[in-house]
BAPA-250766 format. One record per residue (C-alpha): z, y negated, x; residue in one letter; chain; residue number from 0. Coordinates in pm, 1 decimal, always signed. Layout:
Z  Y  X  A  A  NUM
...
***
This chain:
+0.0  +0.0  +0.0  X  A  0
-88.6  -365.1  +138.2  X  A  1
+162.3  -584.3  +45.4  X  A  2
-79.4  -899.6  +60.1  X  A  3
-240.7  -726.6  -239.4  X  A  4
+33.2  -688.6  -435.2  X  A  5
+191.1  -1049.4  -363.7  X  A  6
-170.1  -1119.6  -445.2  X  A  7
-143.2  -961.4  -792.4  X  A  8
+157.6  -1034.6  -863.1  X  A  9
+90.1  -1479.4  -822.9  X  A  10
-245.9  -1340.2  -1088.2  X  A  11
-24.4  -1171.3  -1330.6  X  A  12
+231.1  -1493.3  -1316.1  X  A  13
-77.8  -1754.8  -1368.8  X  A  14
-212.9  -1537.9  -1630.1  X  A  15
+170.9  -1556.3  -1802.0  X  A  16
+181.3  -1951.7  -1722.4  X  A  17
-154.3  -2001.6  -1872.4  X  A  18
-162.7  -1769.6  -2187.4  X  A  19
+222.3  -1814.2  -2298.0  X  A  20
+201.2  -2187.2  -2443.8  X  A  21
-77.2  -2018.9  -2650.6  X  A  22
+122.9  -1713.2  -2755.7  X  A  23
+451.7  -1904.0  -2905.4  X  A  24
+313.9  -1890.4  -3274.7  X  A  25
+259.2  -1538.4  -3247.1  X  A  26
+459.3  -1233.0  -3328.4  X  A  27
+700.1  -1062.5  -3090.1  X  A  28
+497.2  -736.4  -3107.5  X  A  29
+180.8  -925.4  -2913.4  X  A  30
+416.2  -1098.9  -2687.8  X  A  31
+563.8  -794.2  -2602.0  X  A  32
+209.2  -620.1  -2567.3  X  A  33
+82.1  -867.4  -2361.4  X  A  34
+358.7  -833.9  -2120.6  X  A  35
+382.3  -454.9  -2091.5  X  A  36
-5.7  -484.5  -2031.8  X  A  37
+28.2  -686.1  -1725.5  X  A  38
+323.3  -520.4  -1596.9  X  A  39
+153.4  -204.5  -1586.7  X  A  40
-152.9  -336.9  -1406.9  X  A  41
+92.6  -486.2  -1146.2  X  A  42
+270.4  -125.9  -1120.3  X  A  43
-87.0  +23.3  -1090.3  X  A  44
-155.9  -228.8  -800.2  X  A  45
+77.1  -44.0  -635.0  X  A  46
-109.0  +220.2  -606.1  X  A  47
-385.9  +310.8  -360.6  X  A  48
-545.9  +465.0  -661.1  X  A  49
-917.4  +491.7  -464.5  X  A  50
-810.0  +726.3  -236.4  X  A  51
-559.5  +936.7  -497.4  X  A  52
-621.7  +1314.2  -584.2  X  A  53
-718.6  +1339.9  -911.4  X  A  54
-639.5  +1563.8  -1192.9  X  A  55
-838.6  +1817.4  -1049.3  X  A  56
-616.7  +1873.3  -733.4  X  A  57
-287.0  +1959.7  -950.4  X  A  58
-480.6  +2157.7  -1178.3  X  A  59
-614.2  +2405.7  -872.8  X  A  60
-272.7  +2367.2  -679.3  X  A  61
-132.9  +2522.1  -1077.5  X  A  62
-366.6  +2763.7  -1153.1  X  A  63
-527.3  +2900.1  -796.8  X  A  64
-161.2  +3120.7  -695.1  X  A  65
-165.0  +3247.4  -1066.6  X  A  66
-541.1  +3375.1  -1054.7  X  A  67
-464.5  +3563.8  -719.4  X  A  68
-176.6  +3686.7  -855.8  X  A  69
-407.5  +3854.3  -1205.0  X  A  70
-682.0  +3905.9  -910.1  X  A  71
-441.0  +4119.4  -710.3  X  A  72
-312.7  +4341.9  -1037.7  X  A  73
***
């Protein structure tokens, strides 16, 4: 994880709030609260060095590969 990214996200995802908020007062808690959890996540995710993660795939075969050679062996 690069740091400089996330500081770099993180400034985004506080001008986004700064921006957007003023705009969001008459509405109801539920979007407010929507909004946030929205951005929060894509700051979590920007965590992440999610180009180079294993995907699905990889935790399927590591599952399912020792329990086929075990049913291969029988």
């Amino acid at each position: 994880m690069e740091w400089k990214s996330f500081f770099f996200t993180a400034a985004v995802v506080a001008v986004i709030i700064f921006l957007q908020w003023p705009r969001m007062s008459e509405s109801p808690g539920k979007d407010k609260g929507a909004f946030i959890v929205l951005l929060v996540i894509g700051l979590v995710l920007s965590m992440f060095d999610l180009q180079h993660m294993k995907g699905p795939a990889t935790l399927e075969e590591a599952i399912f590969k020792p329990v086929g050679q075990f049913f291969l062996k029988r």
